[in-house]
N, C-alpha and C positions, 0 to 999 in steps of 0.2 A: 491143570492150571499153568499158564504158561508166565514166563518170565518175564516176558514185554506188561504181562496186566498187571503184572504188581508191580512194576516200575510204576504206572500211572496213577496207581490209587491216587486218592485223595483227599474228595468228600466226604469220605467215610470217616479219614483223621479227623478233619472237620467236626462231622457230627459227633464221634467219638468224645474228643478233648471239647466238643461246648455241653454234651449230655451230662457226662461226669463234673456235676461241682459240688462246692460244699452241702448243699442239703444229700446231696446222694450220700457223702463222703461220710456225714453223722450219721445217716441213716440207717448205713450198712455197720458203721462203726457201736451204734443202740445196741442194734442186733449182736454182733457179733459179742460183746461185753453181756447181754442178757444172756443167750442162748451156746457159747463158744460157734463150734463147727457143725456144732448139730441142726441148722439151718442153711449149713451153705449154698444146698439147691437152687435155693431162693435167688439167688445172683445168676444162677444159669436160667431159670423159668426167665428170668427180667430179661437177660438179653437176648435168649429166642423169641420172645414174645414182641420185642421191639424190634429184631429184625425182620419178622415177617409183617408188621406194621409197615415198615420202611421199604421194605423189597414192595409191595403193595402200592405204597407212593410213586415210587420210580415205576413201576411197571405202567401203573394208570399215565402219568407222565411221558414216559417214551412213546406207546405204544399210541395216545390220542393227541401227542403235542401239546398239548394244555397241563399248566401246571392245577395239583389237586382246588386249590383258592379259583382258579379262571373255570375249572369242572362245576364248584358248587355257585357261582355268578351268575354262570352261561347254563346251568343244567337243573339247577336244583330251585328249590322254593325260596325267595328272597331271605326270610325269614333264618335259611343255616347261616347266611352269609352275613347278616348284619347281630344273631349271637355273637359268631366269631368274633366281630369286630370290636363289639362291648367287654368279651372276653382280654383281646388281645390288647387293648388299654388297660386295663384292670390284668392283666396278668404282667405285663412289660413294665409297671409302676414298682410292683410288690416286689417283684423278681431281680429288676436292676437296684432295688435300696438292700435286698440282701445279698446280692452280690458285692454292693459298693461294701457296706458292711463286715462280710466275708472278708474280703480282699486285705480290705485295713485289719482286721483280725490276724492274717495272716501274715503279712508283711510287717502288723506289733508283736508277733512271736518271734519274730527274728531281727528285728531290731528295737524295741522297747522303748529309745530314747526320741521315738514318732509315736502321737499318738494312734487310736484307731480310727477318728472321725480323719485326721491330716493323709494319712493312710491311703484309706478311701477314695478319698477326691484324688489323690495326684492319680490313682490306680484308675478313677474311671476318667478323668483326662485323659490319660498317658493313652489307653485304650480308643477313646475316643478321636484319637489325632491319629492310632495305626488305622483304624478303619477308615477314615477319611482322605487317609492321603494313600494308602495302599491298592493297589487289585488283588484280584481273587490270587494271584500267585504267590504273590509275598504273603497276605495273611496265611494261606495253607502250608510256606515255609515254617513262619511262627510256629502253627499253630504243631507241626511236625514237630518242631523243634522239643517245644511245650510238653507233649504229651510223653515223647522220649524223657525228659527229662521226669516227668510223675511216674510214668509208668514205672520206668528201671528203679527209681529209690523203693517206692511202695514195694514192689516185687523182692526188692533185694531185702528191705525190712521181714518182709514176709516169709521168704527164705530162713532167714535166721532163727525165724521162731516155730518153721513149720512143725505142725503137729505129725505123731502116727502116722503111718499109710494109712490103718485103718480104721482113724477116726476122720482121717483126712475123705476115703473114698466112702467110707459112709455119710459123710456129711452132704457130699456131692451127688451119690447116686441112691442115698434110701432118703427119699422125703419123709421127714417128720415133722410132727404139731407139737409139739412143746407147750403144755399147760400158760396160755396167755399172750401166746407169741403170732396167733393167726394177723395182730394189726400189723406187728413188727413185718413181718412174710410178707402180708402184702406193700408196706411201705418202702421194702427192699427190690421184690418185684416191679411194683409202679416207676421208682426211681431211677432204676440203674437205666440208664441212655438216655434221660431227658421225656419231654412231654410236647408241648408248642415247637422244641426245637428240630422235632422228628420234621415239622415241612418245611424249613427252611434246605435239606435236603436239596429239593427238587431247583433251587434255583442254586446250589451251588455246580450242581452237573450240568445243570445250564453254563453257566461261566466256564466251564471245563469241555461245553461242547460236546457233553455228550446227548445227542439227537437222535431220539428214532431207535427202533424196534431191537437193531443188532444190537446196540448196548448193553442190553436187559443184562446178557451174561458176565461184562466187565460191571457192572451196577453191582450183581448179588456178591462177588467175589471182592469187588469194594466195602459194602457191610458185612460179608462174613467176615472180614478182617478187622471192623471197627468193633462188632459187637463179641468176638474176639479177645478184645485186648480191653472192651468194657466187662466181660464178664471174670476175665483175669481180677480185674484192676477190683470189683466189688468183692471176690474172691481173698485178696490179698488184704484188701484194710478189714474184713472181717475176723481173718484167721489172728492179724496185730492185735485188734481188738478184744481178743478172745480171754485176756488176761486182766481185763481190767474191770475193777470194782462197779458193777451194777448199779450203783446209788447214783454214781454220775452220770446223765445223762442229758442234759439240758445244755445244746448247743454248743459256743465255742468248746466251753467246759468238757465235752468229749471232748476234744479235738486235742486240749492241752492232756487231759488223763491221757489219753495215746500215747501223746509224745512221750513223756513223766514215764511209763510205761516201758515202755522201749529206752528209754534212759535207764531203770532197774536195770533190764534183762541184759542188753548187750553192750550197755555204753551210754556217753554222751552223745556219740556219732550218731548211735543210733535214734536221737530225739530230733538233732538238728536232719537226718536225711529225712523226715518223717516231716518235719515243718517246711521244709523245704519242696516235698512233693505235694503238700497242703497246698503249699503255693501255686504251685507248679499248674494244678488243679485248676483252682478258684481263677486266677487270671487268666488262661486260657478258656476257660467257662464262659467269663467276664467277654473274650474278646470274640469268642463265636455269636453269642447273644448281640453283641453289640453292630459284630455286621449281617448277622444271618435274620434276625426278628425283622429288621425297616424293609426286608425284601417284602414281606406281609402285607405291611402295609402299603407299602409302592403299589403291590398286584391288587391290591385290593380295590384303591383309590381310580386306580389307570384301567382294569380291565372293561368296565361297564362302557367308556371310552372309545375302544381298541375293537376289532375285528376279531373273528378266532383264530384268522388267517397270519393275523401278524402278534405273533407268541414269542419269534426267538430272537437271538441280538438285541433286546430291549435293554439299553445300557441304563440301567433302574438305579446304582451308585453314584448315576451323576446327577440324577435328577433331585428336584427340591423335596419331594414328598421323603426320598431315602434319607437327606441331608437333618431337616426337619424332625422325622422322627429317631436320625441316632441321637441327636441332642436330647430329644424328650427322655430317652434310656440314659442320656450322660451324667445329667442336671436336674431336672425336678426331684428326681430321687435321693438327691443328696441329702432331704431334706428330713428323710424319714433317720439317717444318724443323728437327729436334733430332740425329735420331737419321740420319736419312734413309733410304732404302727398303732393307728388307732385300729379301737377293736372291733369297729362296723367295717374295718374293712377287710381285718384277720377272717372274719365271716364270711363273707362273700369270697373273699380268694380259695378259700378251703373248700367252700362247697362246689365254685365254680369249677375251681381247679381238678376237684375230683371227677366232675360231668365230664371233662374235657375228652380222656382218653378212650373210653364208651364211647363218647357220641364219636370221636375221630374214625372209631373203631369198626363201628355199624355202617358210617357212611360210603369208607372203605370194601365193606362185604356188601353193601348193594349197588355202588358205582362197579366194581370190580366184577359180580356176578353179570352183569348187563350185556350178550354177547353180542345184542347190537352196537355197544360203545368199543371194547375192545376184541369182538371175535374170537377171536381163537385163542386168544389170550387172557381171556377169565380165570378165577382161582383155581384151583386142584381142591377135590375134598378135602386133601389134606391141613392147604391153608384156612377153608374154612374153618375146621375142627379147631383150629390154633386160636382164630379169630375168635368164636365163638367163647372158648376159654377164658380170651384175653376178659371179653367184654364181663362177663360173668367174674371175674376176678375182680376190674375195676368199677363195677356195677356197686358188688360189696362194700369196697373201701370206700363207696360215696354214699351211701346207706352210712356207714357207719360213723365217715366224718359229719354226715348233718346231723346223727343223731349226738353226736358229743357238743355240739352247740345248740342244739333245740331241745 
């Protein structure tokens, strides 16, 4: 690895600091409170599983110029392209009113005398004025910035309370099933890096210029380091978590037991570093969602349009369709702090949401197998074997969430 590619990283931070937000952050935190370290694995299957998801993306991307959205337009049956699209309304709805939510959650643990709706809003403004007036270089400063700041608290909390070596390295390299914990496993697997925000990917390396086949290897060494520092980071709030009373588990309510938590053990310091990288989380989460999602829709709206020929330079941030849909993530969702989610629509997010990463996943292993699309650049056994897994894991959790509403 050389010196110069890690100076460049980027995207990776990117995807990294928008994957990890608060539903990851409860999610690992369930776990970790139900089962201690005796699931930590789980945090690692999650993030090799999403980086060879993502190395996958870029690969198909480098290698045919087309981003994966302009592959299923241009290559596939009408039909995946305008799911997605049903999806990604109904996914960007649900997602920016828990993030706005989140945020105000997060930003009332630390100062109180704001509510959690006022919160909120300023947080998806605030957010919404960086992506609009920013390029791709300033956000991926932020979002640097951002992630330094979660990671090192989380980690240093973590630190303090680390367990054993050897419950520490058994929790990490002997998988176990713990009597009732297969939903938690996989909702820890599923979550850690994110879902819809894995393809927003392909158009931040666009912005960053990276074009064409040599990149492939600055690309994997880009997500090795995001999913990386995502599998740390699910690592560390699991191990925090590890201490705290099982009965709590419903939403913010983990998140203040954490803090409370770590306020017992090492301090007061130790509640405020812990809300502080809650933060730290959830707004950066907030602000990769907010600029990386409208790219979706851009390619989506524009490609049917556009030639295959003309793919790159398409300055998609300044256009009305990018403009248009950051506002629909800024604003209509503000509305679900009001009223909060009706439950025809908790239904449909949950069930769609669990198809999402399956269907992502397959489309992936047959665009990717295709040596006429990419030659010589098709998957390895190996990746398929990964694939295969993934799908078969996320298959499950979506079996299992429709069956908990039907």
């Amino acid at each position: 690895m050389k010196l110069n590619e890690l100076k460049t990283i980027g995207p990776g931070i990117i995807i990294a600091a928008t994957g990890v937000g608060a539903g990851d952050l409860i999610a690992a935190s369930v776990s970790g409170a139900r089962y201690g370290t005796t699931i930590l694995w789980a945090a690692v299957v999650g993030a090799i599983i999403k980086f060879v998801i993502n190395e996958n993306l870029a690969r198909w991307q480098l290698v045919t110029g087309t981003t994966l959205l302009e592959g299923w337009i241009w290559r596939l049956p009408r039909f995946v392209s305008i799911y997605f699209l049903a999806y990604l309304l109904l996914w960007s709805f649900i997602v920016a009113g828990a993030l706005i939510s989140a945020a105000g959650l997060a930003a009332h643990a630390l100062i109180p005398s704001v509510s959690v709706e006022l919160w909120g809003l300023v947080h998806s403004i605030v957010a919404a004025v960086i992506v609009w007036r920013g390029a791709y270089r300033h956000i991926e400063r932020i979002m640097k910035l951002l992630i330094a700041l979660m990671f090192g608290v989380v980690m240093i909390c973590a630190i303090v309370l680390l367990p054993s070596a050897d419950a520490l390295l058994t929790g990490i390299f002997v998988p176990s099933l713990p009597e009732g914990s297969i939903v938690f496993v996989l909702g820890v697997i599923g979550g850690v890096g994110g879902s819809v925000t894995v393809m927003s990917y392909g158009y931040w390396i666009r912005e960053k210029q990276w074009n064409g086949s040599q990149y492939l290897t600055q690309c994997r060494i880009d997500l090795a380091v995001a999913y990386i520092l995502t599998g740390l980071f699910g690592l560390a709030v699991m191990i925090i978590a590890a201490g705290v009373q099982p009965d709590v588990i419903e939403g913010g309510e983990m998140i203040l037991a954490v803090a409370n938590h770590l306020e017992a053990s090492i301090g007061t310091y130790g509640k405020w570093l812990f809300l502080i990288g809650f933060w730290g989380a959830v707004f950066s989460s907030m602000i990769g969602v907010w600029d990386g999602v409208p790219y979706l829709f851009t390619d989506f709206m524009t490609a049917r349009t556009r030639s295959a020929s003309d793919t790159t330079g398409i300055p998609y941030t300044k256009t009305a369709y990018y403009r248009l849909y950051l506002l629909y993530l800024a604003v209509p969702p503000m509305m679900l702090l009001l009223f909060g989610k009706p439950v025809w629509i908790v239904v449909i997010y949950a069930v769609t949401g669990a198809f999402f990463l399956p269907f992502l996943a397959v489309l992936l292993m047959y665009m990717n197998n295709r040596r006429d699309w990419l030659k010589q650049y098709t998957n390895s056994v190996l990746t398929n074997v990964l694939i295969t897994i993934s799908v078969l894991l996320f298959s499950y959790l979506l079996i299992e969430k429709t069956l908990r509403f039907f």
